[in-house]
N, C-alpha and C positions, 0 to 999 in steps of 0.2 A: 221411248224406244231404246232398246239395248245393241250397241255395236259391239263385237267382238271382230278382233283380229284375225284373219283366218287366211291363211294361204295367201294369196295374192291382194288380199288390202282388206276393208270394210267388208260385213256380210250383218245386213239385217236380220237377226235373228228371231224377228216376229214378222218377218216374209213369208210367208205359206203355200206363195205359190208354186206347183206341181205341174211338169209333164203328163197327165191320166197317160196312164199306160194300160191298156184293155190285155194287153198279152202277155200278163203274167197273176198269177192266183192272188187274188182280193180277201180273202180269208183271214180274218182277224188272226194274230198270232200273240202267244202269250210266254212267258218265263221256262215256259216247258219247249220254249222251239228256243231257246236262247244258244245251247249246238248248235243246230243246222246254220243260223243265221253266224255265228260266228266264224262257221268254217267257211260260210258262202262269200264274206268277207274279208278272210285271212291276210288279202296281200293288201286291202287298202290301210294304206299308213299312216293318214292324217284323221285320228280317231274323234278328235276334238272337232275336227270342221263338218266331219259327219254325223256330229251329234247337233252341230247346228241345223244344215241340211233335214236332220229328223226330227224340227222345232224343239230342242232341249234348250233351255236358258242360258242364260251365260255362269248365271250363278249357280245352277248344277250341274255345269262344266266346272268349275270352280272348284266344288265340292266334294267332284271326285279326281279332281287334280290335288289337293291340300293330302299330303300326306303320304301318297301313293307314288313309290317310283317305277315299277315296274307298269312298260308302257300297252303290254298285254292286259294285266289286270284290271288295268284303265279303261281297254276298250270294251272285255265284260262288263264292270260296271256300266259304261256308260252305254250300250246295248240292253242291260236288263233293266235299265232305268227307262228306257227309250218303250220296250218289252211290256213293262207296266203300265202306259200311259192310256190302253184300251184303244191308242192310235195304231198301232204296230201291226203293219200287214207287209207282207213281200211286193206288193204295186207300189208302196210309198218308199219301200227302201230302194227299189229299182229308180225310182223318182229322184231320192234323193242321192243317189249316184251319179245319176246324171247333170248333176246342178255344173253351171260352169266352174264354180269354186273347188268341186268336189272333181268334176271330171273322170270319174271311172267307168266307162262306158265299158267296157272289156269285162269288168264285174258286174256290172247289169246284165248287158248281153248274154251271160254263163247262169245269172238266177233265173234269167225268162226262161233258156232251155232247162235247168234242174228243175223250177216251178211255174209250168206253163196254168194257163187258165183253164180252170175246171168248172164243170157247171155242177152247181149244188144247190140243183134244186132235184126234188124227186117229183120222176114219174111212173103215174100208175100203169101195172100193166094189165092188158086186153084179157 
């Protein structure tokens, strides 16, 4: 098990568990939504605790902290790294918003209204 420091004390970083949230788009998201997803999160400031919150390791928190000061930069990397994991949808990042360590409920609440749930499935017509 990996612990990382984050915010207010300990945070299991192989914890997985989620809020399901049904009321925001489930839609895999990829490298190519890495804007949207950045801007939808601009004001949260503890980039590192919400890379834990989106199951990232400790040691690739690590790896895009070595080196890198600028703390924007950061939080792309650690978004487009989160972006490639074939986990990345807008319900887990609302999820992971919500984690008591992460506490953004104000930026969840703003992605369910920009990305409400869409149905994608198709139907034929008459």
């Amino acid at each position: 098990m990996i612990f990382i420091t984050c915010c207010h004390g300990y945070v299991n970083s192989t914890d997985q568990s989620t809020v399901t949230n049904i009321l925001v788009d489930d839609k895999p998201l990829t490298v190519s939504d890495l804007v949207p997803v950045l801007e939808a999160i601009v004001e949260v400031t503890d980039w590192s605790c919400l890379g834990v919150a989106l199951g990232l390791t400790h040691s690739e928190l690590d790896r895009i902290m070595d080196g890198v000061y600028d703390e924007n930069w950061k939080c792309k990397m650690m978004i487009e790294k989160w972006l490639n994991t074939g986990l990345a949808s807008w319900s887990s990042l609302v999820d992971a918003l919500k984690r008591p360590f992460i506490n953004e409920e104000d930026v969840a609440e703003q992605i369910i209204k920009d990305h409400p749930l869409v149905d994608h499935t198709t139907v034929e017509p008459r």
